[in-house]
C-alpha positions in Angstrom: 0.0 0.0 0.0 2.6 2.7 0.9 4.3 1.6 -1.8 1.9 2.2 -4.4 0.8 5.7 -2.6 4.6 6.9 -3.4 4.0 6.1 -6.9 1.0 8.0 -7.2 2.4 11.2 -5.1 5.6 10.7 -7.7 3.1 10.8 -11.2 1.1 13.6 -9.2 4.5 15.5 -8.3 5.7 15.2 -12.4 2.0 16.7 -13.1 1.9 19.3 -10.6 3.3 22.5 -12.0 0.7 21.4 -15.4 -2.3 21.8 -12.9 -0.9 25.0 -11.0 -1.2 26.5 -14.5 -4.5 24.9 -15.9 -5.9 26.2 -12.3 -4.5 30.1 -12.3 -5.4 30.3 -16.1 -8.8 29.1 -15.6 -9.0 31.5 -12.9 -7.5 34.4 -14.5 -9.1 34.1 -17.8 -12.8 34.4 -16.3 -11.5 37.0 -14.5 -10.1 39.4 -17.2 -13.1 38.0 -19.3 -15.6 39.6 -17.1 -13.6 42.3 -15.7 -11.8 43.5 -18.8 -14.1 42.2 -22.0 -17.3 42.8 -19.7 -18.8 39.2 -20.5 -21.5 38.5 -17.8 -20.8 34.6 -18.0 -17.5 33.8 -20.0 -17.9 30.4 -19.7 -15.8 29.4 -22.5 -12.9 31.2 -21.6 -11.5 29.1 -18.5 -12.4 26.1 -20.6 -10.2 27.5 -23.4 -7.6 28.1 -20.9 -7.5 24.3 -19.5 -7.8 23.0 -22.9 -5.3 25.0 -24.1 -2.8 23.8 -21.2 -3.7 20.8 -20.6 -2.5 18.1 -18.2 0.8 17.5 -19.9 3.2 20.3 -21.6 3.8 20.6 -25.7 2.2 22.3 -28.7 0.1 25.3 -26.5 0.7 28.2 -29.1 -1.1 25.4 -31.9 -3.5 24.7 -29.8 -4.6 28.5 -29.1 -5.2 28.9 -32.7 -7.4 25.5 -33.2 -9.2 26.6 -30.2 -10.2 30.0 -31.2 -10.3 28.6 -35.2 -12.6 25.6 -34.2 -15.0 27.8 -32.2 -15.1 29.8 -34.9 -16.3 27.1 -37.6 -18.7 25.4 -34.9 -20.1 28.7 -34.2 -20.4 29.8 -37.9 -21.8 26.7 -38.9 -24.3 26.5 -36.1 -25.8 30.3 -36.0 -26.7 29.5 -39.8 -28.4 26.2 -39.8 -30.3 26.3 -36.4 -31.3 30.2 -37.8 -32.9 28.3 -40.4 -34.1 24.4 -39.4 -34.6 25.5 -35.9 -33.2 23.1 -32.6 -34.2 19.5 -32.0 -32.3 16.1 -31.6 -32.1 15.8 -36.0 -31.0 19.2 -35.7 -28.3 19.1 -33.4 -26.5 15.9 -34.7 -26.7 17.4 -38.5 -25.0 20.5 -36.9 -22.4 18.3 -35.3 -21.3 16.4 -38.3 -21.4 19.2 -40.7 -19.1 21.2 -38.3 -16.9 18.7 -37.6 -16.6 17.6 -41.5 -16.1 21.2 -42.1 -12.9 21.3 -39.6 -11.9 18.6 -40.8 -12.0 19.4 -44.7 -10.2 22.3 -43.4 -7.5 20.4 -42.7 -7.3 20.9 -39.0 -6.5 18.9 -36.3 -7.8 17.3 -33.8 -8.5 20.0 -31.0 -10.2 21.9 -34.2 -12.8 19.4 -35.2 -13.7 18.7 -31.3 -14.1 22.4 -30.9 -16.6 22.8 -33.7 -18.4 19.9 -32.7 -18.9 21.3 -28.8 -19.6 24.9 -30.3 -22.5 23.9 -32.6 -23.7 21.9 -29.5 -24.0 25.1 -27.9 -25.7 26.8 -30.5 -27.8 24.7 -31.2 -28.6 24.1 -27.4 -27.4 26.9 -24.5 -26.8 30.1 -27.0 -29.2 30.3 -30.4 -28.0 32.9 -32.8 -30.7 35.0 -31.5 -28.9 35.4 -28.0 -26.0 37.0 -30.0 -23.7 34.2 -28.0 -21.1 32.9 -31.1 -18.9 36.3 -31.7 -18.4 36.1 -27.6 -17.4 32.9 -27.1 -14.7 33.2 -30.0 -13.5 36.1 -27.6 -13.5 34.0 -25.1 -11.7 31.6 -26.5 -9.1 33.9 -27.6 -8.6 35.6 -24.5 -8.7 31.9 -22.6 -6.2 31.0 -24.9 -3.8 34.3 -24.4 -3.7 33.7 -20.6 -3.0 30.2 -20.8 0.2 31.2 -23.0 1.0 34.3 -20.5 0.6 31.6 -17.3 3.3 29.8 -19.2 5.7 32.6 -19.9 5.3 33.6 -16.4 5.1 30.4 -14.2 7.7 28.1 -16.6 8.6 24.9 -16.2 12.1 24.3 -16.5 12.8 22.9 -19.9 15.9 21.4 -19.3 14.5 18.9 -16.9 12.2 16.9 -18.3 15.1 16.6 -21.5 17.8 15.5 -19.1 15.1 12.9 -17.9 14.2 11.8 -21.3 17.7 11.7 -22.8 18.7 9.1 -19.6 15.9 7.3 -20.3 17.3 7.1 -24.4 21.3 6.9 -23.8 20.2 4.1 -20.9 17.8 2.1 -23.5 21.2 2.1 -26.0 24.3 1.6 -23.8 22.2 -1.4 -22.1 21.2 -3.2 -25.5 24.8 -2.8 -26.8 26.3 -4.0 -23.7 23.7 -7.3 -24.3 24.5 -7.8 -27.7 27.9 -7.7 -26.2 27.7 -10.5 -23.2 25.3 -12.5 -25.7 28.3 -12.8 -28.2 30.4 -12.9 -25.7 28.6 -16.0 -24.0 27.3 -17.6 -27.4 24.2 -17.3 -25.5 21.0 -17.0 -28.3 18.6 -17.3 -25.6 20.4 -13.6 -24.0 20.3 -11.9 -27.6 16.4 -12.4 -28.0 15.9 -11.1 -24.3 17.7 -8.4 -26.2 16.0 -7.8 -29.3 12.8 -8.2 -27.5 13.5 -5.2 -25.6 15.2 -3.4 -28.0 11.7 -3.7 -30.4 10.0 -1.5 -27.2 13.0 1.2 -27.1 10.8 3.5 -29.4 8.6 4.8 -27.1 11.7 6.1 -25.4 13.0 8.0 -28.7 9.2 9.4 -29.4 8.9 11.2 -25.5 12.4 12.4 -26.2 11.3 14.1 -29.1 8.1 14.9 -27.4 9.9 16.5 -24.7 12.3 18.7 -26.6 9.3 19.9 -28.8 8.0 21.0 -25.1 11.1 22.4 -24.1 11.7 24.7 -27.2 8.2 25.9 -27.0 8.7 26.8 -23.3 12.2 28.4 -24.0 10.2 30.7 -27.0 7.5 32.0 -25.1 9.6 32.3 -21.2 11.9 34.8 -21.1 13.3 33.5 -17.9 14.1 30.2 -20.1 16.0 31.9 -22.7 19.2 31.0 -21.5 18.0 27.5 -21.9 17.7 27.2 -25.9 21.4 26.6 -26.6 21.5 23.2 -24.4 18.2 22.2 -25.7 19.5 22.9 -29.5 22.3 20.6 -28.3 20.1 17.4 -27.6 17.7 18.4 -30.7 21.0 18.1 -32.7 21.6 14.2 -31.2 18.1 13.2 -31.2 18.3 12.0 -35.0 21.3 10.1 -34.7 20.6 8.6 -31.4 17.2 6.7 -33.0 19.4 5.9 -36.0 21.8 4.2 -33.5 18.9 2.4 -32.0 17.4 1.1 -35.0 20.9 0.1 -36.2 21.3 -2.1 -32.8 18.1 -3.6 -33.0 19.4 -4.7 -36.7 22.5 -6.0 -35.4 20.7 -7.3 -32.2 18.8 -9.6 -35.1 21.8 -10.3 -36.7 23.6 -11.4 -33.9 20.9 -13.8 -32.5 20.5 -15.8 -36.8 24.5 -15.8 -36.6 24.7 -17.6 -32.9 21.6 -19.6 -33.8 23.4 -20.6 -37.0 26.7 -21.3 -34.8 28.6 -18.7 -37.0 32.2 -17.7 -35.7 32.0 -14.2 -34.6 35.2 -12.1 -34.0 36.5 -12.2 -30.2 36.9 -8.5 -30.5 33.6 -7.8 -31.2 32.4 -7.8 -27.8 34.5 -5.7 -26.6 34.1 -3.2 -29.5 30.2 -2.7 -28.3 30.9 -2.2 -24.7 33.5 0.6 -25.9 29.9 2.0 -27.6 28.2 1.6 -24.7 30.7 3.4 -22.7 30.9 6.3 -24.9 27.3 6.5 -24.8 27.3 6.9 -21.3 30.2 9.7 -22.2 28.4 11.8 -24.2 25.0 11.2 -22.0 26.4 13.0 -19.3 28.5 15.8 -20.9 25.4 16.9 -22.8 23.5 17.0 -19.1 26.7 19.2 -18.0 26.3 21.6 -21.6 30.0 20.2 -22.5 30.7 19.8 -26.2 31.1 15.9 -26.7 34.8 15.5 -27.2 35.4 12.4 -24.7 32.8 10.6 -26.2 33.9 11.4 -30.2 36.8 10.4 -29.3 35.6 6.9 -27.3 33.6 5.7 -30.3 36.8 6.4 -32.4 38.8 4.4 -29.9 36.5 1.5 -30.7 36.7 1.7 -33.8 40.4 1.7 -34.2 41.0 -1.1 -32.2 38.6 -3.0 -33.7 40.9 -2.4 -37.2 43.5 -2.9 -35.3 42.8 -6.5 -34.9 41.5 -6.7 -38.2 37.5 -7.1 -37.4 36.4 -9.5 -39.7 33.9 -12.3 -40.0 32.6 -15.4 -41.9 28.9 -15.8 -42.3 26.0 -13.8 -43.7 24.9 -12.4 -40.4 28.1 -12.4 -39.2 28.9 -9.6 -42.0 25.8 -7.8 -41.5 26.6 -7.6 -37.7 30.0 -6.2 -38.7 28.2 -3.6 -41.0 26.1 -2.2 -38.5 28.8 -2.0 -36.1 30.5 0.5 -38.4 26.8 2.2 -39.0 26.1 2.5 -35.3 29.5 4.4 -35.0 28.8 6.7 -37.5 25.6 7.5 -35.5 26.9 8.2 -32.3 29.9 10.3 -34.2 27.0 12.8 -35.5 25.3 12.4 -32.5 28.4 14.3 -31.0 28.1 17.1 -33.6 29.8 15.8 -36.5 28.6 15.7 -39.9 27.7 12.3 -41.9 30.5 12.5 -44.0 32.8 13.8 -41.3 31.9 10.3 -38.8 32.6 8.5 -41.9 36.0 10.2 -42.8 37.0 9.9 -39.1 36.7 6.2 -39.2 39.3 4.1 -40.0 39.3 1.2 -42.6 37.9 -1.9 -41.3 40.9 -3.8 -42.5 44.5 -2.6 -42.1 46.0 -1.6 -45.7 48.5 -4.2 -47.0 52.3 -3.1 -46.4 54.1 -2.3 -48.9 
């Protein structure tokens, strides 16, 4: 029981600043709504202001304009047809689907076509045209909307944090497969490299609330002043995100690879093992001198380290999947070499050849 309390007060702690805002907006919209518009009963404008903000952080300055712009089609769409077929059950469903189809032929999204649905509701239920109810709500919307995005400038969440979380989450999902591909070759252990693969073919999620995450965080840093100073760290991890779900997806291929070539008893290099927990290592590196807003030079120069000694002792192999393996040990090295700011063609060059040229 206590237990499972701690993990609730923990999701309700990472949620807590999202609900301090979603409450103050609410509050403070109605308030300038009445006060400053002169709107007896703005009801739409806290509702615009918790929509708007939400529960969880990301995409607020979109949704303040499919807020106010699906209002506006519901409400336009409404005031016309109940004006002229009247309100009743037929009505009201015909209203529905013809704003909603009209968001949606609009090509909007999501909040948009919801908006027009639960505006043309209204009309056609609480507010008839004749009230003179659809221009106000827009303005309510609007000015819902525009305090939601001032309770965010002024009451921030700090963008860096939830990255730093994310990224751990990331770097951990890739240093931990490559260090299992590693004791599975190492051990000749099939069984260990599915375990592996298996967990590897979950590891998206991970990369998508990364993503997700720095979307939220360079929104935040726009419209915060305070978290100005924060854009050139979070243009840093934007910069690895790419290449750090290219290096995933090129371990999950030679996770697969490596699990046919011990299945099919092929003779891996000994070196290879080694090799991937050198990756793993420097992916560690360059996890935490991006949290510290160092430029990755230990960790460029860890995965070139594993890649020279694996020329060094001539990484070869004999097999099909044993070659592909091999391949996407080079590929996953020219990931994590652009993941530390290096162009394609630069991780490339700065790679040595696989085999050591033949002396003269």
């Amino acid at each position: 029981m206590r237990a499972e309390v701690v993990r609730r007060l923990k999701r309700w702690q990472s949620t807590a600043l999202p609900i301090v805002q979603a409450a103050l907006a609410a509050g403070l919209s109605w308030l300038v709504a009445t006060s400053v518009v002169g709107h007896a009963h703005p009801f739409f404008a806290p509702i615009a202001a918790v929509v708007c903000l939400g529960v969880s952080l990301g995409q607020r300055l979109r949704r303040v304009v499919e807020l106010v712009v699906g209002v506006s089609v519901g409400v336009g769409v409404g005031d016309v047809l109940i004006s002229v077929i009247g309100s009743g059950p037929w009505q009201i469903a015909l209203v529905v689907a013809l704003a909603m189809s009209t968001a949606v032929l609009l090509d909007g999204g999501a909040v948009i076509a919801l908006q027009s649905g639960s505006s043309a509701v209204l009309v056609a239920t609480l507010l008839p045209p004749s009230a003179g109810g659809g221009l106000d709500r827009m303005v309510d919307a609007l000015v819902g909307g525009l305090v939601g995005l001032a309770v965010t400038a002024l009451l921030p969440a700090n963008p860096l944090t939830v990255a730093h979380r994310q990224s751990k989450a990331v770097f951990g999902e890739l240093a931990t497969a490559l260090r299992g591909v590693a004791d599975a070759v190492a051990d000749g252990d099939a069984v260990q490299a599915a375990g592996v693969l298996a967990k590897l073919r979950g590891s998206q999620e991970a990369v998508d609330d990364f993503k997700t995450a720095l979307q939220t965080g360079g929104e935040i840093a726009t419209i915060a002043p305070i978290r100005w100073r924060s854009r050139g760290d979070l243009a840093r991890y934007e910069a690895v995100a790419a290449p750090v779900d290219y290096a995933l997806r090129n371990t999950r291929v030679l996770a697969r690879r490596a699990l046919a070539a011990l299945r099919d008893n092929e003779k891996m290099p000994v070196v290879l093992p080694d090799v991937l927990r050198q990756y793993a290592s420097a992916v560690e590196i360059l996890r935490a001198e991006l949290a510290k807003g160092e430029e990755p030079r230990r960790a460029r120069a860890a995965v070139r380290d594993a890649a020279a000694a694996a020329t060094a002792r001539q990484l070869g192999g004999e097999g099909f999947s044993t070659k592909v393996v091999l391949a996407q040990v080079r590929s996953v090295a020219v990931d994590l070499l652009q993941a530390t700011g290096l162009t394609r063609a630069e991780a490339a060059e700065a790679l040595p050849p696989l085999t050591r040229r033949s002396e003269s």
